[in-house]
N, C-alpha and C positions, 0 to 999 in steps of 0.2 A: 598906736592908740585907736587911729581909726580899723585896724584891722581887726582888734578886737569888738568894737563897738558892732564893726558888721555881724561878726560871727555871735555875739550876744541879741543881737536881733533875730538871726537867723535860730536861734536856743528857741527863743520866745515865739514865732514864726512854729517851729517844731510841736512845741506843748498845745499852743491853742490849738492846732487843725490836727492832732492827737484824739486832744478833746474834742472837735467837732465830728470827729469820722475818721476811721482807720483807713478807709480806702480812698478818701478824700484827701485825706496827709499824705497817701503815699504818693496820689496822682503829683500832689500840690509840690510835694520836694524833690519829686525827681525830674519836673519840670524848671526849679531853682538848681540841683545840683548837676543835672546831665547836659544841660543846655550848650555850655561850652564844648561838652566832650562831645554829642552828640555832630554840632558843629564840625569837629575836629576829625571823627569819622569817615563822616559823610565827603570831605576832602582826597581823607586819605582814599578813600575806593574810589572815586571820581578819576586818582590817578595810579590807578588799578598795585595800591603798595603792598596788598596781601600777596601779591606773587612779586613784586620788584622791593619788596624792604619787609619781607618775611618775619625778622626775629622783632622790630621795634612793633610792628602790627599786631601782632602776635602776644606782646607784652601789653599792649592795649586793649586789646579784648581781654586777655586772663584779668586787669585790673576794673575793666568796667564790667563782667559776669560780676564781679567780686563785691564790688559796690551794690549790685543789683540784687544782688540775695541778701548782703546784710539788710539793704532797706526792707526788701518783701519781712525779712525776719524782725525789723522792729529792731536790729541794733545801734549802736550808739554812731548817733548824727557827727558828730566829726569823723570816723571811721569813714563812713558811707563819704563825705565830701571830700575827703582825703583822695579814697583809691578814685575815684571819680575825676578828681585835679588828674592824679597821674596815669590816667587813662587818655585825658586830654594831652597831655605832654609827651608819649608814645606814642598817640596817633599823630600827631604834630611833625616826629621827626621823623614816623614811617613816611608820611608827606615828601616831606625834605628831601627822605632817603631814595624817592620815587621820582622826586622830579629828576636830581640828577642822575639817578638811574637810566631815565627814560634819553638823556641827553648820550653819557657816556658809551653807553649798550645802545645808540640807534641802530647800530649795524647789524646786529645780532638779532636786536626784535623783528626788525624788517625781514632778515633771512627764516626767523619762527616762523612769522604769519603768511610766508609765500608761502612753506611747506605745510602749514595749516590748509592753507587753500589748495594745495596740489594732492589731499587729504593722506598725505604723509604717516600721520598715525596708526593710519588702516594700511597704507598700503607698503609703508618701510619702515614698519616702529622697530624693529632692531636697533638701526641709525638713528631715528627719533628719538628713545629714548638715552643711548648715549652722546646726543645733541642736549635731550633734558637736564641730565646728570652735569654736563659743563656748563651749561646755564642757570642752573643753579650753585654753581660753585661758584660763576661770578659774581651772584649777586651776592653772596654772602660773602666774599672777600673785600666786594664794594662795601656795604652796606658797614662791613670794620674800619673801613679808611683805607686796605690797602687795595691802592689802584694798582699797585704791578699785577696779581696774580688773579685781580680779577682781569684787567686788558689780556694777559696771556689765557683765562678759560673763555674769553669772550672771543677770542679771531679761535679756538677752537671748536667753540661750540657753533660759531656762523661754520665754517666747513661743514659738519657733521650735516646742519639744518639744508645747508644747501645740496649736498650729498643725499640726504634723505629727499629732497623734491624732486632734483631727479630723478630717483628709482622709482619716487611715484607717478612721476609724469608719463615716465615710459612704459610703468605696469600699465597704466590707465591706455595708452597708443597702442601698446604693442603686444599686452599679453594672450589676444587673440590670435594673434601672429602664430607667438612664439608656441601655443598651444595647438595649433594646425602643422606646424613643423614637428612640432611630437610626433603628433598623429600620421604625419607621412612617412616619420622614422620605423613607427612601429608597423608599420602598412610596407614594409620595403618599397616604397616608392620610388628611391633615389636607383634602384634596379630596374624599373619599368620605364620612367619619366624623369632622366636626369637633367635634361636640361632646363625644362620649364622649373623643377625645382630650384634647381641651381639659379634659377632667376630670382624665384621668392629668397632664398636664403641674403640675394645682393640688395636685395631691395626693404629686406628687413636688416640688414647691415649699414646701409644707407640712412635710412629714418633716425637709425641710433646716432650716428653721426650726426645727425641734422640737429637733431632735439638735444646733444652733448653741445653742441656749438651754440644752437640760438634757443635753450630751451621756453622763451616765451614766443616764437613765431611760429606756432605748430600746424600751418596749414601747407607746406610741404610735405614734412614727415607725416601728419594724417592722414595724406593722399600717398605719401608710398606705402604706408600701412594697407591700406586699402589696397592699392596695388597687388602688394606681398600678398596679402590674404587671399586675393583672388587666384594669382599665381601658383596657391600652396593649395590652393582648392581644385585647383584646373588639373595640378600635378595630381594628386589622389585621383580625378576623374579621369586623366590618358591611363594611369596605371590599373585603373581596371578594365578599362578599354581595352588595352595591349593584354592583359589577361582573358578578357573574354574572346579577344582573338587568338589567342596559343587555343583556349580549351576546346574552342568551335570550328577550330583548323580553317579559317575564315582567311581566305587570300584577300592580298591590296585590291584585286577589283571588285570583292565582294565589299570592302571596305568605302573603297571610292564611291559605288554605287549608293551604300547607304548614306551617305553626307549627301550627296547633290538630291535626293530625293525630297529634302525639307529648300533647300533654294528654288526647287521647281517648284511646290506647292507656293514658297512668298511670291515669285515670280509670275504663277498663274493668278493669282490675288490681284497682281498691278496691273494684268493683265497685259501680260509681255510671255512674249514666245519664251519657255525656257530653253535654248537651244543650248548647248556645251560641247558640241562636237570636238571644241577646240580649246577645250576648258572653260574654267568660270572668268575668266576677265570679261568678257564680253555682257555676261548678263549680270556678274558686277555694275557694272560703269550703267547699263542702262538703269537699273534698281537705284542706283544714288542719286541720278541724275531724274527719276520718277520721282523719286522724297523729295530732292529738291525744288521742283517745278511744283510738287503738293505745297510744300511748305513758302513758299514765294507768291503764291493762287492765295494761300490761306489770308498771308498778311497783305496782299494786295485789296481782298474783298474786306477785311476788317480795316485797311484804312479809307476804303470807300467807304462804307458803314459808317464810322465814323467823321466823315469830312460831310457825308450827307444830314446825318442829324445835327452837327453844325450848322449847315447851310441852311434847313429845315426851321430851326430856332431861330436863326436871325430872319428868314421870310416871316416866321410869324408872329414875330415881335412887331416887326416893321408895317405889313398889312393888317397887323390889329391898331396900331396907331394911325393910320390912311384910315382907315373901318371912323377910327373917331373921332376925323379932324376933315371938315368938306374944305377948307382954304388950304391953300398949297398943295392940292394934292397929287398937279400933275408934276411939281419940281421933286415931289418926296417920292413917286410913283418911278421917276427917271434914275432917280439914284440907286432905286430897287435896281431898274435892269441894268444899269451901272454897273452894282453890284455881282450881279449873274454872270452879266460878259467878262467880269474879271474873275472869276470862279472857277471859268470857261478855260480862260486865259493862262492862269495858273496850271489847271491838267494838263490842255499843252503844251506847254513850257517842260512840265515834270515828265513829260511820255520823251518828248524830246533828249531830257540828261539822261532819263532814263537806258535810251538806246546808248550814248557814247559810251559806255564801259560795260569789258564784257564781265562773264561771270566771276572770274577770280580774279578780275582788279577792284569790284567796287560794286555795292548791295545801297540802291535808291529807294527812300521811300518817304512820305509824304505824313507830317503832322500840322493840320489844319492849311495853310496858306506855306508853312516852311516846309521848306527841302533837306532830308537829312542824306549825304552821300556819305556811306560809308566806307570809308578806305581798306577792305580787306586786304589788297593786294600792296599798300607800303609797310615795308616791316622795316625795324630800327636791329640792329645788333644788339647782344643782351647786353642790358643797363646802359648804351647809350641812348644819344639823342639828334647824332649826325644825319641827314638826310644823304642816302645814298646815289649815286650818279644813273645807275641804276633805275630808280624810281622816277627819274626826271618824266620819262614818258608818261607817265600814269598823272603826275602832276601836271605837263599840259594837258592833256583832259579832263584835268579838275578846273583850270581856266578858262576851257573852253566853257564846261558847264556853268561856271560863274558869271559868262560874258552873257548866261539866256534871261540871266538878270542884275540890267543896269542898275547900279546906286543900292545894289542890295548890302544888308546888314549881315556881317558874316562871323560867326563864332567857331573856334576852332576848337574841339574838347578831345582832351587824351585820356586813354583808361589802359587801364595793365590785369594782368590778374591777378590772381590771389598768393601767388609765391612773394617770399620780401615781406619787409617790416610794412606796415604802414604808411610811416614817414614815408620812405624811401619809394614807395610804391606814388604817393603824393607827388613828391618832389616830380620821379622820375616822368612820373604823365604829364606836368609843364611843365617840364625844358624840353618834351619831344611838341605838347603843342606849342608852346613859344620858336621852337625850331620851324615848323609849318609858317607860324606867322611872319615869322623872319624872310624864308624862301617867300614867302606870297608878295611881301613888299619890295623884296631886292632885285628877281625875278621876273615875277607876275604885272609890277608896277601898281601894286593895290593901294590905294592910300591909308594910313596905319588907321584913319578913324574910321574904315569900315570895317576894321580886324579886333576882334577879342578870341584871344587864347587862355583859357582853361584848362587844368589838370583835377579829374576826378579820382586817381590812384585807383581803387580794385572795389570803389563803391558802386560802382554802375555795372555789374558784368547781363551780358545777352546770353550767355551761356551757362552750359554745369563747371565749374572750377576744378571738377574732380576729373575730367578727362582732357588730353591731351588738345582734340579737336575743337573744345569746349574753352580750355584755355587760349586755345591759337587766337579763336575768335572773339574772346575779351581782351585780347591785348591790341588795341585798336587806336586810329584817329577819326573820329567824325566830322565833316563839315558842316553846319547849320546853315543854310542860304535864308535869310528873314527877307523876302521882295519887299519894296521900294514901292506901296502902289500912289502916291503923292505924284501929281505931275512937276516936268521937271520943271 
């Protein structure tokens, strides 16, 4: 009875705002008859069931267009409320059909949207779209109730999807690679330059590997990518080399002479004898050893530079407060040179650790009042964290350095490079500092509350990642000396 009762309101409801205005009645009732179904929609795509519950979505729209035109056309109001209810009722179980979709298929969605991101469509749609094709079979077995044949197109549409990321991932790494390896096919390189080739071919064989195994840790395989590439570049450039010496009948000494001729000009730049009498080792070793001494000058005057605008700010912080205070000013004026002589104090100290380690055990340098010794020369085995018997020496000379500062605060930080997951990059940088810490207390006799151990994994590198020497030198322990200036 009351059902009737509504829908005779709703008659009446119809005819007035008829009468008041065509376009006003149609506003007016399709804001009474769409309300729920609008609702109902606006759900269902929230939990995206136009692709996860296809046919009941699909039957929702056909019945709410349906609805929509009868009103625009002025047909008969139960009609119009009708398809409209069961527009709402479609969309409702596409819902339904969506949520458990989203539940049963997690596995399968998650393997879509990785090969969405690995842009799979562009660069493996072959796979893609027969990944497509079983994902759509399983929803639409699901979306009937039967869970067997959808679970059986769902573990094979996740294969396909995952299949498809990787050929994208590796088109995306490697297919510079594999397009310079053409080019050296077609270039008979592997007749001029077989070995350097034969290098890139292992190194792009290698990548694939890497990226088949861990294909979300790609900063190995990038870098052998690069690698290969260089190597497949280098091979094309001996092989025209070796070509241009067949055509120019160019003997090895005409050859040798041409190479050293660009080492003599960097070498006269350093301004070093290029002498080679006896070959390049010689003005080798002096030219690294020139960089290095550049590059050790560089960061020596940039951490004076800055320890000086330091010291510069706090004198005139502190001399513009004496400037504006005449009482106290010879105990504030004391503290200044206080101040200085421990400033003083400090560069001594750091010239002093400075000297105890030579060049390949250990890179000293100086941020504000702390000491940072860098431990080049302890290396751990790959992936442990064992301190070797081996490095004991270089360890007493980090005690020794420690002893130039009593009661100092001391932080131990590990870093790795960029090869390894993350995690394991994390983990692995403390349990090698936590190992330092360990040795300092058991060893050294350090008391453990002047010791913190840190692990930064592969966030902090001083170097490029992409090259070998670059890596060596990211893979590091530092020690942080914080001095003690409180008397004791």
């Amino acid at each position: 009875m009351a059902s009737k009762t509504s829908f005779v309101r709703l008659m009446l409801l119809a005819l007035f705002l008829f009468g008041a205005g065509s376009a006003l009645a149609q506003d007016e009732l399709r804001a009474t008859f769409f309300k729920d179904a609008d609702a109902a929609r606006e759900s269902a795509d929230a939990l995206d069931a136009r692709l996860l519950a296809p046919r009941s979505y699909a039957a929702g729209v056909e019945d709410y267009d349906a609805a929509e035109v009868a009103l625009e056309r002025g047909r008969n109001i139960e009609y119009v409320r009708r398809k409209a209810g069961e527009a709402e009722e479609n969309f409702t179980a596409a819902a339904a059909a969506a949520e458990l979709a989203k539940t049963v298929l997690a596995q399968v969605m998650k393997s879509r949207q990785d090969a969405a991101n690995a842009r799979a469509p562009e660069l493996a749609r072959e796979v893609w779209d027969k990944a497509q094709k079983e994902f759509g079979n399983a929803i639409r077995y699901l979306e009937r109730g039967d869970l067997k044949n959808a679970t059986k197109n769902d573990i094979e549409a996740t294969t396909f999807y995952r299949d498809a990321e990787l050929i994208a991932i590796k088109a995306q790494y490697l297919s510079e690679t594999r397009r310079l390896l053409e080019d050296a096919k077609r270039a008979k390189v592997e007749r001029y330059a077989p070995v350097t080739l034969g290098k890139a071919q292992r190194l792009l064989a290698e990548a694939e590997r890497e990226l088949s195994e861990n294909r979300y840790d790609t900063d190995l395989p990038r870098s052998l990518a690069r690698q290969a590439n260089y190597e497949a570049k280098h091979a094309i450039y001996l092989s025209e080399v070796v070509r241009d010496v067949r055509d120019k009948d160019l003997t090895v000494e005409d050859l040798i002479l041409q190479w050293e001729d660009p080492l003599a000009q960097i070498a006269a730049t350093a301004d070093i004898v290029p002498s080679m009498s006896e070959g390049h080792d010689q003005i080798e070793l002096e030219l690294v050893t020139y960089i290095e001494n550049q590059r050790n000058q560089i960061q020596s005057l940039e951490q004076e530079v800055d320890s000086n605008i330091l010291r510069l700010a706090d004198m005139e912080d502190e001399i513009r407060a004496l400037d504006e205070r005449l009482g106290g000013a010879t105990v504030e004026r004391a503290a200044l040179i206080q101040r200085l002589e421990q400033e003083e104090r400090v560069k001594a100290q750091f010239a002093q650790v400075e000297k105890m380690f030579a060049r390949n055990e250990a890179r000293v340098f100086r941020e504000g009042d702390n000491i940072i010794v860098r431990l080049v020369g302890l290396t751990f085995d790959s992936g442990k964290s064992q301190i070797k018997q081996e490095d004991f020496d270089l360890l007493a000379k980090v005690e020794k350095a420690i002893d130039v500062f009593p009661r100092s605060e001391l932080i131990i930080e590990g870093h790795t490079d960029s090869y390894g997951g993350d995690s394991s990059n994390q983990r692995l940088s403390q349990e090698r500092a936590e190992s330092v810490q360990q040795y300092m207390v058991n060893a050294m006799r350090i008391p453990s509350y002047r010791l913190i151990a840190t692990g930064f994994g592969e966030t902090n590198p001083v170097a490029n990642n992409e090259t070998e020497s670059g890596r060596a030198r990211n893979r590091r322990i530092d020690i942080i000396i914080k001095p003690n200036f409180e008397p004791a």
